[in-house]
C-alpha positions in Angstrom: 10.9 -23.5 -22.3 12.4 -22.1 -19.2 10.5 -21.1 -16.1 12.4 -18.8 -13.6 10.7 -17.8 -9.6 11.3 -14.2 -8.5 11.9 -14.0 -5.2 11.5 -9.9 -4.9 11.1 -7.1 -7.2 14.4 -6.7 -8.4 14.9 -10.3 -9.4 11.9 -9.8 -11.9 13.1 -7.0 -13.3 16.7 -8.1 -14.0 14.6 -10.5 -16.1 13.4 -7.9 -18.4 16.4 -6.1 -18.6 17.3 -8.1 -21.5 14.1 -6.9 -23.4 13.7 -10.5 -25.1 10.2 -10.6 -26.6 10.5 -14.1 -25.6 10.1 -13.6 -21.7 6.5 -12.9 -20.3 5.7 -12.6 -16.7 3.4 -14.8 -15.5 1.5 -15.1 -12.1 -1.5 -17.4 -12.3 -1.0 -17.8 -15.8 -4.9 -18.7 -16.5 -5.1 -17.1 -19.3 -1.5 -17.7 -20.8 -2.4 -22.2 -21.2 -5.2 -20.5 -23.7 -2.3 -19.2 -25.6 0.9 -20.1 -27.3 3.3 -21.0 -24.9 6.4 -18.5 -24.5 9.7 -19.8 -24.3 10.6 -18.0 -21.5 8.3 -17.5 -18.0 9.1 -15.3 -15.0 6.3 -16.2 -12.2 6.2 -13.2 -10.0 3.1 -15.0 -7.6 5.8 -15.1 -4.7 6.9 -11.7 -4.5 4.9 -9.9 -1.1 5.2 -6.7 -2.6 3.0 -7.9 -5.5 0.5 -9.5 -3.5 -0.3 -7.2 -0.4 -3.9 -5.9 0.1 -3.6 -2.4 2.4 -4.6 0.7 3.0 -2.1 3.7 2.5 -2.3 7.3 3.2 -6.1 6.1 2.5 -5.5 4.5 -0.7 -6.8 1.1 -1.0 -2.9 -0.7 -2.1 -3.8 -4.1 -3.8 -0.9 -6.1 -5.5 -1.1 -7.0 -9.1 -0.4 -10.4 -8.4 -3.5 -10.9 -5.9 -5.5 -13.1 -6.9 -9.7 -12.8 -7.3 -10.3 -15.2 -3.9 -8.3 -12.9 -2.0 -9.4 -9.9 -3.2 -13.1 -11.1 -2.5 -12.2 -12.2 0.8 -10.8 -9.2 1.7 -12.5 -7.2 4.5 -10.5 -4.1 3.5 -12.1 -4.1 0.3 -15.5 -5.6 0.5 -15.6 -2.1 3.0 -14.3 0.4 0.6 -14.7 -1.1 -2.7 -17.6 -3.9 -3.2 -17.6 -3.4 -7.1 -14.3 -5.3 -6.8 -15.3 -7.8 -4.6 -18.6 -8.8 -6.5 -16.7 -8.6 -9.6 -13.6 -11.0 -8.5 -16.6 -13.4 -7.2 -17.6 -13.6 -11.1 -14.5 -14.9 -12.4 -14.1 -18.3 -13.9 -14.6 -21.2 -11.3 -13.2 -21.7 -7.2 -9.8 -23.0 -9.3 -9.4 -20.3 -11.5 -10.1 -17.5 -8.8 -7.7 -19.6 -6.4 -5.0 -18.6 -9.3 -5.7 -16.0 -11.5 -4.3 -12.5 -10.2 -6.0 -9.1 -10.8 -3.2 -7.8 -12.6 -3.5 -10.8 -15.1 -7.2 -9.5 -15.3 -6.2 -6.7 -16.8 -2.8 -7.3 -18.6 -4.7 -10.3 -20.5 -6.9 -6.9 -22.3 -10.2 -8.9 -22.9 -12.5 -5.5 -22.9 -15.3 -7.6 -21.0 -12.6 -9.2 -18.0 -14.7 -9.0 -14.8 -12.1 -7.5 -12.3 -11.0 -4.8 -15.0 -13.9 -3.6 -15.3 -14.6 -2.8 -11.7 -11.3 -1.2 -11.4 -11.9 1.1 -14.2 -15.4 2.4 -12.1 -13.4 2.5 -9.7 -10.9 4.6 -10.7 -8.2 2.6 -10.3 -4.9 3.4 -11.4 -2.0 1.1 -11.7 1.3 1.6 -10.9 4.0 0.3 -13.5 7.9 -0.2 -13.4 10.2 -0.7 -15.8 13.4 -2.4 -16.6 15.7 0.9 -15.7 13.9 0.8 -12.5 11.2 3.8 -13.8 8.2 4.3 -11.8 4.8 5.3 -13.6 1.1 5.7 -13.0 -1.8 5.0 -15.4 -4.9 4.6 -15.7 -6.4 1.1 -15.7 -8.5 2.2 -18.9 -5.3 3.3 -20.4 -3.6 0.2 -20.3 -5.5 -1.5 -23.5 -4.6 -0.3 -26.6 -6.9 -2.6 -28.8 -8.8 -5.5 -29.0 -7.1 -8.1 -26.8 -3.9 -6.4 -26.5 -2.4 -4.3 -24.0 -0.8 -1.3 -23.5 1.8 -2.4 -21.4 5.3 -4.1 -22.8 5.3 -7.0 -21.0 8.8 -7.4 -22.2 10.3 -4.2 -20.3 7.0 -3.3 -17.8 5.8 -4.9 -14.5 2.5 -4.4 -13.3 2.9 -4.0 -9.4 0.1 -2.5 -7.8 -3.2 -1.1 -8.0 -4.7 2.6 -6.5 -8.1 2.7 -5.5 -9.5 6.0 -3.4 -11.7 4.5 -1.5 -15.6 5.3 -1.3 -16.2 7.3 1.6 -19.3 8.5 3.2 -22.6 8.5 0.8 -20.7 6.7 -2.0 -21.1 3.2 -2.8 -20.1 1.0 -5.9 -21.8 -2.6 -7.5 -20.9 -4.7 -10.4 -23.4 -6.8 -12.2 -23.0 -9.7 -15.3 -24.9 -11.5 -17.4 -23.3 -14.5 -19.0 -25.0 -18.0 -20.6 -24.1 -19.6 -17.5 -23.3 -18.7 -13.8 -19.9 -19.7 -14.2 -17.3 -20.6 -16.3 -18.7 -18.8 -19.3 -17.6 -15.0 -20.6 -20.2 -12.3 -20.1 -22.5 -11.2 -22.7 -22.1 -7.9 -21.0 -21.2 -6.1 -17.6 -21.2 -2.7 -16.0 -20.0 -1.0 -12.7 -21.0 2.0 -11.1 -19.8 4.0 -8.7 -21.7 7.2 -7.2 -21.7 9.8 -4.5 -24.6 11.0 -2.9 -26.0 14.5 -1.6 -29.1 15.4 -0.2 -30.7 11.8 -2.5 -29.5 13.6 -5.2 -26.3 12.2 -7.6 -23.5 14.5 -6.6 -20.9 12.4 -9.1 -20.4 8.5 -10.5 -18.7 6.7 -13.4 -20.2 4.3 -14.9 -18.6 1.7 -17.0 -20.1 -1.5 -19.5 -18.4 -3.8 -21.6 -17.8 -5.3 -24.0 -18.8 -2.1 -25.9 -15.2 -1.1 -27.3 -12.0 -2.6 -26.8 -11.4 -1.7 -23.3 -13.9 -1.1 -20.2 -16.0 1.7 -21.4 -17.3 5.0 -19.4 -20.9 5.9 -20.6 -20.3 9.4 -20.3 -23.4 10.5 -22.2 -25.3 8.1 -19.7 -23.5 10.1 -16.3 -24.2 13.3 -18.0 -27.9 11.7 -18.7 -28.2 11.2 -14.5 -25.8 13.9 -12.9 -28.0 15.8 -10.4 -31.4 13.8 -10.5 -32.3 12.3 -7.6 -31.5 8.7 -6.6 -34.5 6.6 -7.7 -36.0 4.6 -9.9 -37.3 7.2 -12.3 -33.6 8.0 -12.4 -32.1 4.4 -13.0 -35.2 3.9 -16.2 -33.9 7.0 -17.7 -29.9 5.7 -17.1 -31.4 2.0 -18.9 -32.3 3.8 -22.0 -29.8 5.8 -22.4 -27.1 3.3 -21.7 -28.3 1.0 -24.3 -28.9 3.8 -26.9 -25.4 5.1 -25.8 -22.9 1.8 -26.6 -21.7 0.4 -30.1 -21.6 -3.0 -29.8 -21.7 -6.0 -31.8 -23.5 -8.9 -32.5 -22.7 -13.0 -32.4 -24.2 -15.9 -34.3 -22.7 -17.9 -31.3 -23.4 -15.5 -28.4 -25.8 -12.7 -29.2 -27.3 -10.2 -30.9 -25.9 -6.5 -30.8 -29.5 -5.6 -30.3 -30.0 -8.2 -27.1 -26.6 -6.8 -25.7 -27.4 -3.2 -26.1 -30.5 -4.3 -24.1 -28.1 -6.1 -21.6 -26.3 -3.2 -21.1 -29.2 -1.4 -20.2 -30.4 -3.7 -17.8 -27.4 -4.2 -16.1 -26.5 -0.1 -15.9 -30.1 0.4 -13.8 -29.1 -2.5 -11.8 -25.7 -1.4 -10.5 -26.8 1.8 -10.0 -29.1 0.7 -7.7 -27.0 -1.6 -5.8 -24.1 1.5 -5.6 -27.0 3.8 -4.3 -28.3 1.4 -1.6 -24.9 1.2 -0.6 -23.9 5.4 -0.7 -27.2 5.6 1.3 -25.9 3.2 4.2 -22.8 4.7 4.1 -24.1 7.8 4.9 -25.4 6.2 8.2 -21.4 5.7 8.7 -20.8 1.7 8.2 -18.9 1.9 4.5 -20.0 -0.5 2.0 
């Protein structure tokens, strides 16, 4: 095995210029010592360009090789983008956070991965180069293409960055979990919401659970459900049913049920949507959450 630094950009993608299925870029490579072992490895962890956290032309900028304590520690996010922040705080263990990048979050394509999900209710897009130096945008959700596999050729492509618009005044966002323990343990489910607020009443959100499909899923019969009714708790029962009458999931002998996850879901829909409206609500006051 051969394991090559970057030092910039351009040194990582002269790596995947020779298109060998053998050479995977690695940053924390968390999830990659689960795997089998590729015989090539091109960390990208050093490159600044990969790592900055900034706001431009009011876009939240957050490099794909950031890793989850950085990104929860950020005070640009935690202000513009809290779904993130309480996601990234759910990963793994201090270690694994210390190490593990956002961009490995998502490349890894495990439909439930904390920080993916966030990103997705976010509406995040990600921002991709290839080995003839070709620049593209896509949506984070667009990046899986089944079960544990991504869309992205991680012999050719480079993640770089993430694009977040950030909430503004009377929107807010929240993440929630629910795994067999508080740490170190996969989630039986998730969801993240993000809303806007007008006069109390839901002016727009997205809403997203997993694992319900093979990527972060929108509920879009469950925003349709709540679009226009006022923020309360009348509002976030109705959003509960309809979330867990909404997903397909499936059951586990060794995890759960596909009815206690529906029920998870649910749960955990109401519960972010609270938490996003608290937050639009302060926001409206003017201090951003």
């Amino acid at each position: 095995m051969s394991y090559r630094i970057a030092k910039n950009l351009d040194s990582a993608l002269e790596a995947l210029k020779e298109k060998d299925p053998a050479t995977r870029i690695v940053a924390g490579a968390t999830d990659l010592f689960l795997q089998e072992m590729p015989a090539r490895l091109v960390d990208v962890s050093s490159i600044e360009e990969l790592t900055a956290i900034e706001e431009i032309d009011n876009r939240l900028v957050i490099g794909a090789a950031a890793t989850h304590a950085r990104a929860a520690a950020s005070e640009l996010i935690k202000g513009r983008a809290a779904a993130l922040v309480e996601a990234c705080l759910q990963v793994g263990s201090p270690q694994v956070r210390n190490i593990g990048t956002l961009g490995g979050n998502v490349v890894n394509a495990a439909p439930a991965a904390d920080a993916a999900v966030a990103l997705v209710a976010l509406g995040a897009k990600a921002v991709l180069v290839d080995s003839s130096g070709v620049w593209r945008e896509e949506a984070v959700a667009r990046l899986y293409s089944s079960y544990n596999c991504s869309a992205l050729d991680g012999c050719t492509e480079l993640l770089v960055r993430f694009l977040i618009e950030p909430c503004g005044q009377g929107e807010g966002s929240a993440f929630r979990r629910f795994a067999a323990r508080k740490a170190l343990a996969l989630p039986l489910a998730n969801a993240a919401a993000r809303l806007k607020l007008e006069n109390g009443m839901i002016a727009s959100l997205s809403l997203v659970a997993a694992p319900v499909g093979p990527a972060p899923t929108r509920l879009i019969g469950t925003e349709a459900a709540i679009l226009g009714k006022p923020a309360g708790e009348e509002t976030w029962l109705l959003a509960a049913e309809t979330a867990a009458e909404e997903v397909e999931v499936r059951g586990s002998l060794l995890r759960c049920s596909a009815a206690y996850r529906r029920h998870l879901v649910g749960i955990l829909t109401a519960d972010a949507l609270r938490a996003a409206a608290r937050r639009a609500a302060v926001s409206q006051s003017g201090s951003l959450t």
